[in-house]
C-alpha positions in Angstrom: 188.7 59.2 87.6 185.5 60.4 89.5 184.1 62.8 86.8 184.5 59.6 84.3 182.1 57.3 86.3 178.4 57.1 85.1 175.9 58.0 88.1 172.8 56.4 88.6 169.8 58.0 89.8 168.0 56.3 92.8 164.0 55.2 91.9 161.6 56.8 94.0 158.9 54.8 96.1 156.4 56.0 93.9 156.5 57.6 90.3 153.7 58.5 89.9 150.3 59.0 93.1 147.4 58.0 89.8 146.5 55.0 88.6 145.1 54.0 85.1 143.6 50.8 83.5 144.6 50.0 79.7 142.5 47.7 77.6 143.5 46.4 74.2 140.0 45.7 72.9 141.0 44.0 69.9 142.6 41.4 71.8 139.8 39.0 72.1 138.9 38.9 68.3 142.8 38.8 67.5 143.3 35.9 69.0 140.0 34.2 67.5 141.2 35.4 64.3 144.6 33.9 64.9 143.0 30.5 66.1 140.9 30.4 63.0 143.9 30.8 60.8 145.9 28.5 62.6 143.0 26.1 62.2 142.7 26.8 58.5 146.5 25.8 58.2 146.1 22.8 60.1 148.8 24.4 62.8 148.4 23.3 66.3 145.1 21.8 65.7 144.7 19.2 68.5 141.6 17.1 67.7 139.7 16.0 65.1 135.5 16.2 64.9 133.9 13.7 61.8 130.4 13.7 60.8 129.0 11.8 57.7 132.7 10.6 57.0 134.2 13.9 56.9 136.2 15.6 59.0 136.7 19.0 61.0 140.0 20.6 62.4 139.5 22.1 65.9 141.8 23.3 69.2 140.2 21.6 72.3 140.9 24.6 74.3 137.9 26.6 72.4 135.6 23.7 72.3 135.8 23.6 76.2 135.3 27.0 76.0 132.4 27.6 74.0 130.5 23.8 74.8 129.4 21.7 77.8 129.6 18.8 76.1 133.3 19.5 74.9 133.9 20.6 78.4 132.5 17.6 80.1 134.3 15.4 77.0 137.2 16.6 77.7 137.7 16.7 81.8 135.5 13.5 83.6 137.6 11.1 82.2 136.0 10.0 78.8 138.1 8.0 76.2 137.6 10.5 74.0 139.6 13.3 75.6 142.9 11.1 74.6 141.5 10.3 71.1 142.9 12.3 67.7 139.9 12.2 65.8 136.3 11.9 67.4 133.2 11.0 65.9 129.9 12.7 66.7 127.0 10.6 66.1 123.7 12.4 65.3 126.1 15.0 63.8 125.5 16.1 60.4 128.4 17.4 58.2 126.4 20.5 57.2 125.5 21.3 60.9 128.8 20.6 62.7 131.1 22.8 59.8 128.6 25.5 60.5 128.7 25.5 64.3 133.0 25.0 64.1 133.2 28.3 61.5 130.6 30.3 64.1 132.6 29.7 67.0 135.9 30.5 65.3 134.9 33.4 62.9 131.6 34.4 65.0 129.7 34.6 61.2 126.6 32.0 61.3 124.5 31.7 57.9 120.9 30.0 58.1 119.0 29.0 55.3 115.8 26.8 54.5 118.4 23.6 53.6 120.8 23.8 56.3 118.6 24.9 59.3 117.5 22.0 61.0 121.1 20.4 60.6 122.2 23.1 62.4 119.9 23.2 65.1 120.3 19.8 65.3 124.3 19.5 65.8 123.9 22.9 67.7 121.0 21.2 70.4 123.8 18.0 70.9 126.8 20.2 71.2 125.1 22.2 73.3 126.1 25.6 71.7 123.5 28.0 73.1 124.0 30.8 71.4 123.5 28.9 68.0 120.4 27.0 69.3 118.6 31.0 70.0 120.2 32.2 66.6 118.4 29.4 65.0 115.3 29.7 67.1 115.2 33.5 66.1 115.7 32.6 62.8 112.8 30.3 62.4 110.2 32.5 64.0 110.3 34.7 61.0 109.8 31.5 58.9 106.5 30.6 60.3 104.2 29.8 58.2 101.2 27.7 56.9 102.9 25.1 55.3 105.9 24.5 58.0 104.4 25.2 61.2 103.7 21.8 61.8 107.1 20.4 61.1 108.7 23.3 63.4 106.3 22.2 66.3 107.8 18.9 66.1 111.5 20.3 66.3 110.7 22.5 69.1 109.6 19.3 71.1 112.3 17.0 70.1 114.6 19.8 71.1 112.7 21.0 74.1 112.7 24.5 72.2 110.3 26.1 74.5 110.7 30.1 72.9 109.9 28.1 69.5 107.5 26.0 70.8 105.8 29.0 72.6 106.3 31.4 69.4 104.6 28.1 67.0 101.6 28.0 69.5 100.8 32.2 69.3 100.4 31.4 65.9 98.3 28.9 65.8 96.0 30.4 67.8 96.3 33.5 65.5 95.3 31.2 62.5 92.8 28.8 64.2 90.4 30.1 61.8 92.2 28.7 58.9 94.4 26.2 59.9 91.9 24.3 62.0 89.8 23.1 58.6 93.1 21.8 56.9 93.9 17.9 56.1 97.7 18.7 57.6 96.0 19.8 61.1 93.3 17.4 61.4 95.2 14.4 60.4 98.3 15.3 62.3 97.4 17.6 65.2 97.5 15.9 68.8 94.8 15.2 70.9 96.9 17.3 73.7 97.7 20.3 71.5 94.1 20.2 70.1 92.8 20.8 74.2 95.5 23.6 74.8 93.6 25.3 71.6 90.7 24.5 72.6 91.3 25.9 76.3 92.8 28.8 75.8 91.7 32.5 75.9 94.1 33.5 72.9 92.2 32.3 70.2 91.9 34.6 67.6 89.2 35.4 64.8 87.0 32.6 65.8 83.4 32.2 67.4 82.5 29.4 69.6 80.6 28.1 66.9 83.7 27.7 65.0 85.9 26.4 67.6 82.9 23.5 67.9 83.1 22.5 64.1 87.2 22.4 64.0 86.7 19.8 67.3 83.8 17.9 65.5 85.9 18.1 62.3 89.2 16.4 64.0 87.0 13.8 66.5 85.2 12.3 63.2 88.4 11.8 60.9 88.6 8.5 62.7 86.8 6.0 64.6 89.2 6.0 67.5 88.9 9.5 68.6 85.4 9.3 69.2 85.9 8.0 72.6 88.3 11.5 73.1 85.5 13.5 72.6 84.3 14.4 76.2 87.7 15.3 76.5 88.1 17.9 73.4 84.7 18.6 73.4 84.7 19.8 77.7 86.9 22.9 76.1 84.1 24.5 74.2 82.1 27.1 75.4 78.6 26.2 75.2 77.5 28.7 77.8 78.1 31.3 74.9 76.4 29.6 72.5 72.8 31.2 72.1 70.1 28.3 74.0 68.4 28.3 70.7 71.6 27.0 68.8 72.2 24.7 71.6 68.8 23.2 70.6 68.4 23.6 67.2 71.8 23.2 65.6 74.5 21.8 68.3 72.6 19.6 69.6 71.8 17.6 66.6 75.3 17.5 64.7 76.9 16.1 67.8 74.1 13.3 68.5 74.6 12.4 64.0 78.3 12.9 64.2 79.1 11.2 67.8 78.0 8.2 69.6 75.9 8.5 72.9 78.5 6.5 75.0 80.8 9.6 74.5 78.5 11.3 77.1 78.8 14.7 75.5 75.0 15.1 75.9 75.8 16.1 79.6 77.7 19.7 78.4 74.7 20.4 76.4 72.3 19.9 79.1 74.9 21.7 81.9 74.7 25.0 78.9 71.1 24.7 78.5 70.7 24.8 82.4 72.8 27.8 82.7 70.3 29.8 80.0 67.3 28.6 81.5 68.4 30.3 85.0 68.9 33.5 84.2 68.9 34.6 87.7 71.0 32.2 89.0 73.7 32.5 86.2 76.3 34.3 88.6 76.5 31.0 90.7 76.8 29.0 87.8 79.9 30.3 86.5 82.6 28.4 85.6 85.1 28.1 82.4 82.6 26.7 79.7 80.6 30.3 80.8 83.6 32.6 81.0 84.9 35.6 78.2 87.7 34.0 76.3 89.2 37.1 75.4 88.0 39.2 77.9 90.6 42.1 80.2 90.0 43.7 83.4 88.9 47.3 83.3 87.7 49.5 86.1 84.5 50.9 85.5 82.2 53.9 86.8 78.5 53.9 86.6 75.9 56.7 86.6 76.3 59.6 89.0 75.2 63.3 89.1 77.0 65.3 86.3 77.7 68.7 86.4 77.7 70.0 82.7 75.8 73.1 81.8 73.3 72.6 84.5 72.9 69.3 86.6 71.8 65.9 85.4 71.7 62.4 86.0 73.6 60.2 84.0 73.4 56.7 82.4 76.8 56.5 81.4 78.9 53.2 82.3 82.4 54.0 81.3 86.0 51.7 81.6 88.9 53.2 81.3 91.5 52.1 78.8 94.7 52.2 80.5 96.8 51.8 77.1 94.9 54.6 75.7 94.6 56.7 78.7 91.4 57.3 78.0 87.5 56.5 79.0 85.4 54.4 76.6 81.7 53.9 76.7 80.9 50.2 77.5 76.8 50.4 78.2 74.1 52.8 79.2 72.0 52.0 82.4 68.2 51.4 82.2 67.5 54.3 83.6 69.4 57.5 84.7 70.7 57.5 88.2 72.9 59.1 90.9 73.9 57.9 94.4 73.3 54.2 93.7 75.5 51.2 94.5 77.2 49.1 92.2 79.0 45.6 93.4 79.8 42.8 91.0 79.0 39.0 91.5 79.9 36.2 89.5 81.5 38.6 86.8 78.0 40.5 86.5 77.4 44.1 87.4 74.3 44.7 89.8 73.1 48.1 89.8 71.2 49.0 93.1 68.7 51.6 94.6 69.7 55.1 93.9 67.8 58.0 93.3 66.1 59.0 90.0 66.1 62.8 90.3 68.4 65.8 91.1 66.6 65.9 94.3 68.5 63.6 96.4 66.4 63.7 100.4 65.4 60.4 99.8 61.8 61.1 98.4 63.1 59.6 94.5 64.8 56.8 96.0 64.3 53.9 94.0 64.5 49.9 95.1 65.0 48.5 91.7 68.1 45.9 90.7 69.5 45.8 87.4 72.2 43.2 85.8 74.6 43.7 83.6 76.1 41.4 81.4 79.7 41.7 80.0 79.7 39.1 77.5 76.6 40.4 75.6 76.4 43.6 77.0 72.6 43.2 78.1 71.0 44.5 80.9 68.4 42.3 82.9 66.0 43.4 86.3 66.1 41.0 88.7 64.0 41.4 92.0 63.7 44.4 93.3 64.5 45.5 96.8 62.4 45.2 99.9 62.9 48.7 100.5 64.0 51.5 98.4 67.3 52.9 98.8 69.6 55.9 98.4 72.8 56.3 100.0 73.3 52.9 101.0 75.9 50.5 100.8 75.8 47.2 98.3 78.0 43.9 99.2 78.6 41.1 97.6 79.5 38.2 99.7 79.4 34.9 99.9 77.1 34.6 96.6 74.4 36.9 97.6 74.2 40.6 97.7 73.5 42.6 101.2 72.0 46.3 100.9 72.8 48.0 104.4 71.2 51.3 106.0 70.3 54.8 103.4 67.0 56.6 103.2 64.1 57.0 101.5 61.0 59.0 101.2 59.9 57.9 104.9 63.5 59.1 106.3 66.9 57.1 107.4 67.0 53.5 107.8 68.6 50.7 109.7 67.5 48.0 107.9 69.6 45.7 105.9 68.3 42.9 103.3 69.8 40.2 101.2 69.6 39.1 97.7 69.8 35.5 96.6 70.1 34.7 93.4 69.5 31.5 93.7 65.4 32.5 94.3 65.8 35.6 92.9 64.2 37.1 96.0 65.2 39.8 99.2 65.1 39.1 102.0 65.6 40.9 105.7 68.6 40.6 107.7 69.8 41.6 111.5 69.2 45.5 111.4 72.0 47.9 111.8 71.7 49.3 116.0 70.8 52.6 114.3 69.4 54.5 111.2 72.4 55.2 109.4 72.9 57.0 105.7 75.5 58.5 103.8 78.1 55.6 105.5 80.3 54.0 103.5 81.5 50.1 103.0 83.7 47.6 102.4 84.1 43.8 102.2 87.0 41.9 104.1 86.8 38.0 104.4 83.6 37.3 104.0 82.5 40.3 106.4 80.7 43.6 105.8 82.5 46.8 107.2 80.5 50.1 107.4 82.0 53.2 108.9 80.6 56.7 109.6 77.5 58.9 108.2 75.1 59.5 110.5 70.8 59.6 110.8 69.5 62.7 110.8 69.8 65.5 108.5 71.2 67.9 110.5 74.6 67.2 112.9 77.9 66.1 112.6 78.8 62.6 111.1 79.6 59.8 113.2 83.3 57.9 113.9 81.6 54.3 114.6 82.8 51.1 112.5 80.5 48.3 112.4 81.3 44.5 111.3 78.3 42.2 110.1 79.0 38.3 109.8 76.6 36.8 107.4 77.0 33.7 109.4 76.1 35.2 112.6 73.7 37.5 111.1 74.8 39.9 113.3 76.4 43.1 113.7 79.2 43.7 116.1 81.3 47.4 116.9 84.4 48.0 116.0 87.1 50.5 116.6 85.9 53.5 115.8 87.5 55.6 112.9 90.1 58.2 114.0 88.2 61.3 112.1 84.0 61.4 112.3 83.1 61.4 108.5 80.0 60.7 106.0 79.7 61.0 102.0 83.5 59.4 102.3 84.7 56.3 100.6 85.8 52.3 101.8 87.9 49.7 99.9 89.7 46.9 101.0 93.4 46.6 99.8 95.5 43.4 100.2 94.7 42.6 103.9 93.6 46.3 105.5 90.5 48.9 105.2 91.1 52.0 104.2 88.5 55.1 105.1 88.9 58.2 102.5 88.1 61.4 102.3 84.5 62.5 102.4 83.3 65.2 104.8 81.6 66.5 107.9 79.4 69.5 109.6 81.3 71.8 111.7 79.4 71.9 116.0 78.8 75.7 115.9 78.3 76.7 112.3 76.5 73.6 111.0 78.6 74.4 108.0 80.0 71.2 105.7 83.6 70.7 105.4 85.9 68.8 103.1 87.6 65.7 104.7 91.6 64.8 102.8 92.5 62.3 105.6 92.8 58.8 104.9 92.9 55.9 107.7 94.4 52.5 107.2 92.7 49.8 109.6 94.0 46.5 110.4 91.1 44.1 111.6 93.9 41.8 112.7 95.1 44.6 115.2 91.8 46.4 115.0 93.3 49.1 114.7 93.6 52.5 112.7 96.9 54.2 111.6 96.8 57.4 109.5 98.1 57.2 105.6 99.2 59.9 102.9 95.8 62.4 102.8 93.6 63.0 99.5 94.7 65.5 97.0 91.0 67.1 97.1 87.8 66.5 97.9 85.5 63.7 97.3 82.6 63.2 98.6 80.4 61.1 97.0 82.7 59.6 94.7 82.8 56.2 93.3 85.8 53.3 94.3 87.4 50.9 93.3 90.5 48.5 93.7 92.6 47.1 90.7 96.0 46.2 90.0 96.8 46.9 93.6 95.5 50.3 93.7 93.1 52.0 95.2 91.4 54.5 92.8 88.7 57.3 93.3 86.8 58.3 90.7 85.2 62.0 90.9 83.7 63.7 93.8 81.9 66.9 95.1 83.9 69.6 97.2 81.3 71.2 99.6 83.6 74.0 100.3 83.9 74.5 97.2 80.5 73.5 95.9 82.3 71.9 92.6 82.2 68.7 91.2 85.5 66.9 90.2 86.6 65.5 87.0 89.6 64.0 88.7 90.5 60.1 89.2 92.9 59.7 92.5 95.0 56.7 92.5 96.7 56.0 95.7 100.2 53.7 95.6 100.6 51.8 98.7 104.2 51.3 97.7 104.9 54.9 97.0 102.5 55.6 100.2 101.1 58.6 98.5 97.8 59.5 96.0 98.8 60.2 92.4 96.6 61.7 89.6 95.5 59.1 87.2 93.3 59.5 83.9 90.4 62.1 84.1 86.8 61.4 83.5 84.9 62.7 80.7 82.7 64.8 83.2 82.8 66.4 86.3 80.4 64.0 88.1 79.5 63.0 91.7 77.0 60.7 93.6 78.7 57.9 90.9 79.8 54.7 91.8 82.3 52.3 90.4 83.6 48.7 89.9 86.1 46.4 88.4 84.9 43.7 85.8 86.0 41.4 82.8 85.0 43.0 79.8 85.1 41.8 75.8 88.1 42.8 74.5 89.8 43.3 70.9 87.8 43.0 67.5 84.3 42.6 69.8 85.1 46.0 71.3 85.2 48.0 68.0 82.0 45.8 66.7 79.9 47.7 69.5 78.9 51.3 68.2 77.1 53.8 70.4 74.1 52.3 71.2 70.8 54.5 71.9 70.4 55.8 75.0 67.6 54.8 76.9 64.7 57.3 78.2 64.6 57.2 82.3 62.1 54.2 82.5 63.8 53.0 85.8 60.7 54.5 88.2 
């Protein structure tokens, strides 16, 4: 009897220790498939959509699923969610069968005769995916002869990609479109101005931008008291004076009447040209590049290229292309300048006009350069002449502090108004003071370091002048003594780089890496990550968050530098960043709006000037 009976083995705790996950990745579209079958049948369908009399088979379950307004139909206690058949108003037939299919079969077809149904049942069934499909769809159907009906779907459907997408285009086309019936009998005042406005414009010329407003104010009576408004867009400032005069302003006094008080942004442009000097205060949109980008720029310097020379070279450098291109040549040749920029306009300062730079070729002159027609201008020139210096711009003048000349060091410091286009004096620094550098931080000057005489080390002192005050006042001094180094201001600290200094015994120059950080809140001075070489006498700058130093003279070495240091205050160290075209020192740099685009690559190499700047 015992050998007959069937044993049974006892399960373990456990069969197995692992553990593994299995996925049946066709079950999702399965299912769909099933539903849509089902559907196609007429099985289990529980609700019934109609549109222009006819009627659509669904499951509720998916319409939740795959809408908010089925969802919200369906579950806050609207009579619909007990009804059999439902009927969508501002439903179209040809949209809703399309949207159905796409969520049952995931297949969506768009054509030129069913797209704006679709979009349209889409938009009130609030089926998202179908609104971007169609969206996508019609951004690759933009063209002359729809672009106006498209704008006025994207704004009845709050379609801002569309919307956005329809406006690039315009503005890519302004040239064209802007002279056709369609535009100026059916363009809004509103979208007209956002044209008008902005910096995207392509292909056009203040000039033209004026006729295609003139053109739309004058196709009726009633939009001549809009034209302050359009017209307050336009850029007369860039408009030549004598155009202003000869041609602007007599088409607007034929074409508009004087009540419109238009005359005024004639006389404001017209004002602007006939103070040259004063331009940089005058700035303001109607005088600004429209398609202008920021570039950081260096300017001059001391090259080292077969033998020494000074160099006229302004350079930016193109980020995208990772390369230098030439924007302008100075007036004159010149090394250890100062360079600042006011107003969007480059000042050019001082500096010396030989290789032999003791002060005895320092010059005092004050050139201005101008961005938007790439034109140089001299203003009034210095009270004293300066090399070695430091330039500011604050508070809409321009402050020259300290450097040497042909009668030694100095301690004076002077101001620039544009305003009179004059210098003059301000509170002097306590001592002669040259090869310092400087920085601006809330309407302050900051000067640290160099010293007075041409022999000693360099000094550690920091001093802080308030243009309000007129006065100078000490600061902490800097943790390392240093001269020939460089200052920028970065967010809301000072930074001290580099430079060098003259070993006590030997008298001997050495190469300073370090870099100090200092807080004026604290006033204090923290150490950072050092230089990756030398730089004295190097230009600097601050974009895009950065701090970048361009070239630079090694005086252990006794070799200039080609390199561009970019420190990261993120990454809190100094990186290598595009090269310059020349080893080069003495230079200075800057960051400015400059043209950009077509107007770039209209601008060949211009002639280089002789060295007229004594």
């Amino acid at each position: 009897m015992e050998g007959s009976r069937q044993t049974r083995v006892s399960r373990p705790h456990k069969i197995s220790e692992s553990s593994k996950l299995y996925r049946w990745t066709d079950h999702p579209s399965l299912v769909l498939h099933g539903l849509n079958e089902q559907r196609q049948k007429g099985l289990f369908c529980d609700i019934i959509l109609v549109a222009d009399d006819q009627k659509v088979l669904a499951h509720r379950n998916l319409l939740a699923t795959c809408s908010d307004y089925f969802n919200s139909m369906f579950t806050i206690g609207m009579r619909e969610a007990h009804q059999k058949e439902v009927e969508l108003v501002g439903a179209s037939y040809i949209g809703l069968k399309a949207v159905i299919d796409f969520l049952y079969n995931c297949d969506l077809t768009l054509d030129g005769g069913n797209i704006d149904y679709v979009l349209e049942t889409a938009h009130l069934l609030q089926i998202r995916k179908v609104v971007d499909f169609c969206c996508e769809y019609l951004e690759h159907e933009v063209n002359e002869d729809n672009y106006l009906y498209l704008q006025e779907l994207a704004s009845i459907y709050s379609l801002e990609r569309l919307g956005s997408y329809i406006h690039s285009f315009v503005l890519q086309n302004y040239g064209t479109l802007s002279f056709t019936n369609d535009f100026l009998q059916n363009i809004s005042i509103q979208k007209l101005c956002q044209y008008l406005m902005s910096n995207q414009v392509q292909h056009v010329t203040e000039h033209d931008l004026l006729q295609s407003a003139l053109q739309w104010l004058t196709q009726s009576s009633e939009r001549e008291n809009q034209a302050y408004q359009v017209l307050q867009h336009i850029r007369f400032q860039l408009i030549p004076k004598s155009d202003l005069l000869h041609r602007v302003k007599p088409a607007i006094c034929s074409l508009l009447p004087k009540q419109a008080n238009c005359e005024k942004l004639l006389e404001e442009a017209v004002h602007y040209h006939n103070n040259i000097a004063v331009q940089p205060l005058l700035q303001n949109t109607r005088s600004s590049l429209r398609k202008g980008i920021e570039r950081l720029l260096f300017v001059g310097g001391e090259v080292s290229e077969h033998c020494l020379e000074l160099s006229d070279d302004v350079c930016s450098m193109n980020t995208k292309m990772e390369q230098w291109e030439s924007e302008a040549q100075l007036p004159a040749r010149r090394s250890h300048h100062c360079v600042t920029v006011l107003g969007n306009f480059i000042f050019v300062a001082g500096g010396s006009f030989s290789r032999d730079n003791g002060g005895d070729a320092a010059s005092n002159l004050l050139y201005r350069y101008d961005p938007r027609w790439s034109q140089w201008i001299k203003v009034a020139s210095m009270n004293q002449r300066r090399v070695d210096f430091y330039l500011a711009a604050v508070n809409d003048k321009l402050i020259a502090v300290g450097g040497r000349n042909e009668n030694g060091a100095l301690s004076s410091g002077e101001s620039y108004c544009p305003q009179q286009d004059n210098w003059t004096y301000v509170s002097e620094l306590p001592r002669f003071t040259y090869g310092h550098a400087g920085t601006t931080h809330k309407e302050c000057v900051y000067i640290s370091g160099g010293h007075d005489y041409q022999i000693g080390p360099y000094r550690k002192n920091m001093l802080c002048y308030d243009p309000r005050a007129d006065a100078w006042e000490e600061r902490r001094p800097m943790i390392t003594a240093r001269g020939w180094h460089s200052m920028c201001t970065l967010e809301d600290s000072i930074y001290s780089i580099g430079g060098s200094d003259d070993n006590l015994e030997s008298m001997e120059r050495f190469d300073i890496l370090s870099v100090e950080c200092y807080s004026p809140q604290c006033n204090q001075w923290t150490r950072v990550a050092p230089l990756l070489q030398p730089n004295s006498e190097s230009g600097v700058a601050v974009m895009d968050d950065k701090i970048y130093i361009l070239g630079g003279y090694s005086w252990e070495n006794t070799s200039f530098a080609r390199t561009v240091q970019v420190y990261d205050k993120e990454k809190k160290k100094w990186l290598k960043g595009i090269d310059l075209p020349k080893a080069i020192a003495g230079v200075s740099a800057c960051v400015c709006t400059l043209k950009t685009g077509e107007e770039r690559i209209k601008k060949t190499k211009t002639k280089r000037h002789p060295d007229r700047g004594r």
